[in-house]
C-alpha positions as CSV (number, residue, x, y, z in Angstrom):
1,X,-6.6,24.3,26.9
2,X,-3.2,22.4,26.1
3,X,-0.4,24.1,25.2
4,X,-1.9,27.5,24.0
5,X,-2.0,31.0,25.7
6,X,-5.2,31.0,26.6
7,X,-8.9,30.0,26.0
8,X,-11.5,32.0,24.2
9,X,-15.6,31.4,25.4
10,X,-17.8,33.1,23.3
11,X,-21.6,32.2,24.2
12,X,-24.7,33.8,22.3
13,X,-27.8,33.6,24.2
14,X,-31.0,33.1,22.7
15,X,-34.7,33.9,24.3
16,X,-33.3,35.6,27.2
17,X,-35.1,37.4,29.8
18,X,-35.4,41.2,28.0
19,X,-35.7,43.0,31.6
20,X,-32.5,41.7,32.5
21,X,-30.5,42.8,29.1
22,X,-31.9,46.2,29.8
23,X,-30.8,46.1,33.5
24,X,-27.5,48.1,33.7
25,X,-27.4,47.4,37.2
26,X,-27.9,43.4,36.6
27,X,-25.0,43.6,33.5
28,X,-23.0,45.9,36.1
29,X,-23.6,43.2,38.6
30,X,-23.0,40.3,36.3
31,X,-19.5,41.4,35.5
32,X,-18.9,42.3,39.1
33,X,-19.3,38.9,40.2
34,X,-18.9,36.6,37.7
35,X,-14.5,36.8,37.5
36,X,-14.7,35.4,41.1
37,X,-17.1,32.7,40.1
38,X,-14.9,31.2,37.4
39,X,-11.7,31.7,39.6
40,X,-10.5,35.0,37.8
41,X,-9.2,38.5,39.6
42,X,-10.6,41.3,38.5
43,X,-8.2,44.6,38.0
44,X,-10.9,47.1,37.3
45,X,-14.4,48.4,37.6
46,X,-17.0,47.1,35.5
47,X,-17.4,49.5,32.6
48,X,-21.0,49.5,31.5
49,X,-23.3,52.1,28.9
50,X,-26.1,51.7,27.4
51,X,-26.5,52.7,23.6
52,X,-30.0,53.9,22.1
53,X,-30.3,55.0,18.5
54,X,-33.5,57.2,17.8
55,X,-33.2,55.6,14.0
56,X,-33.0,51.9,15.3
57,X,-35.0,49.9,17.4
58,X,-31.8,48.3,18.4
59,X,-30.5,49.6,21.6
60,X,-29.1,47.8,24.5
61,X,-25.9,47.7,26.7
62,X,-22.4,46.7,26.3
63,X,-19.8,46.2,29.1
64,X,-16.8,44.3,30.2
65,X,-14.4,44.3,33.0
66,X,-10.5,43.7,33.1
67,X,-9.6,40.9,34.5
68,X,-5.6,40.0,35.1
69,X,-5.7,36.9,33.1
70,X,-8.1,38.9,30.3
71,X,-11.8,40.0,30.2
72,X,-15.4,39.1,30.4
73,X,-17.5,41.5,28.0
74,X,-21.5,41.5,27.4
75,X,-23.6,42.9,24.6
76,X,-27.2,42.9,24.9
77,X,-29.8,43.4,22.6
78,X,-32.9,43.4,24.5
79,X,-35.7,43.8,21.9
80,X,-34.3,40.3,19.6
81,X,-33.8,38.8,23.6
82,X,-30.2,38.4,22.4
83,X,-26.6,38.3,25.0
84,X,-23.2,37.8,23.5
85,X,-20.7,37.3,26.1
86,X,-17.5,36.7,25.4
87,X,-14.6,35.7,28.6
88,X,-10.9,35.1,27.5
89,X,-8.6,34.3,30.1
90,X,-4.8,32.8,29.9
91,X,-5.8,30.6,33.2
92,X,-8.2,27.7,32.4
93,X,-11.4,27.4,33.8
94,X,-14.2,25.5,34.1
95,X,-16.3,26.3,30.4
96,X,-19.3,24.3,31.4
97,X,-20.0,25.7,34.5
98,X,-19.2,29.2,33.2
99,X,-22.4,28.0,30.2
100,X,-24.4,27.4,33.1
101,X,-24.0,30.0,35.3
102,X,-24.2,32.2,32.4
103,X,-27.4,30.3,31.4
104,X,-28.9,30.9,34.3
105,X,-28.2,33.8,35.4
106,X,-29.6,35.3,32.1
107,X,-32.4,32.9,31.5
108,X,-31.3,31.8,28.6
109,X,-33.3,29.9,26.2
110,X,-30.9,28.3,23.9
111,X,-27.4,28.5,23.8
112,X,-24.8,28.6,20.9
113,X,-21.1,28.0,22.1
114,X,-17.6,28.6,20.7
115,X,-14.1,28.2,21.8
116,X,-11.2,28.9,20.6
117,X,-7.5,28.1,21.6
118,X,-6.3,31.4,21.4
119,X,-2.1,31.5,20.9
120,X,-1.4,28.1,19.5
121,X,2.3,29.0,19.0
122,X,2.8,31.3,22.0
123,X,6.1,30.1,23.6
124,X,5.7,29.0,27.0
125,X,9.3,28.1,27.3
126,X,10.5,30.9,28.6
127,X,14.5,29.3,28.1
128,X,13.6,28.4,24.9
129,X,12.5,31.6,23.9
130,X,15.5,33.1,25.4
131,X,17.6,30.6,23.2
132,X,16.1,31.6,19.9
133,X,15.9,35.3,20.3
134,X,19.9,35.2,21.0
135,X,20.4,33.2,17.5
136,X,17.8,35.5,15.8
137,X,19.7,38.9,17.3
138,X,23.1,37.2,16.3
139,X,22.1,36.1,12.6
140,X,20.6,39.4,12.1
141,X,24.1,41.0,13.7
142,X,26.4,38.6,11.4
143,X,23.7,39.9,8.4
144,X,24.4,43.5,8.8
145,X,28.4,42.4,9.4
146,X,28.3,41.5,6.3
147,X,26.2,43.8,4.2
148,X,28.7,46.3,5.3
């Protein structure tokens, strides 16, 4: 993760199991236990609905839970046997393990992965930061000075 905010894992799942993507007791469960298996703390519930459209045969569920470094959401689409799942968290973790357990937990076919460094210039210096906001406020301070 280096010197960013946090890390972004966004994993589509191909050829998964369709009983499971219309389970909203497996997706409830899912994001119940999966923040403790990557080493995250879950502040809420998981929030899960299922969605049907009489004009589409495109239904399935979507939920995510709030965790305190971010969240873990899931979208299912259970007649393409489709999962997005997407977990962003300011704390690193273990992204091959989390593609497994994911993996497996869904039985997933085949598996497209992305990650993104999320807050490249996010100042973790938190003296630093202090430092620059006090020039910034006085520069802007000595602008209106003289505008006046």
């Amino acid at each position: 993760m280096g010197e960013t905010f946090g890390v972004h894992l966004m994993l589509d799942g191909y050829g998964c199991d369709r009983r499971k993507l219309e389970s909203e007791r497996f997706i409830y469960r899912f994001l119940d236990e999966f923040p403790d298996d990557i080493g995250m703390t879950k502040i809420m519930r998981p929030s899960v609905l299922k969605y049907s459209d009489a004009d589409s045969s495109e239904c399935g569920i979507s939920g995510f839970v709030l965790i305190a470094e971010s969240h873990v959401s899931v979208h299912t689409f259970p007649a393409s046997g489709y999962v997005s799942i997407d977990i962003f968290s300011c704390k690193s973790f273990d992204l091959e393990m989390a593609e497994r357990e994911i993996a497996g937990r869904f039985d997933i076919a085949r598996v497209e992965k992305n990650v993104l460094d999320r807050g490249v210039e996010y100042p973790r210096d938190t003296v630093l930061v202090r430092e620059l906001m006090g020039s910034e406020r006085d520069s802007i301070s000595l602008r209106a000075v003289g505008a006046n």
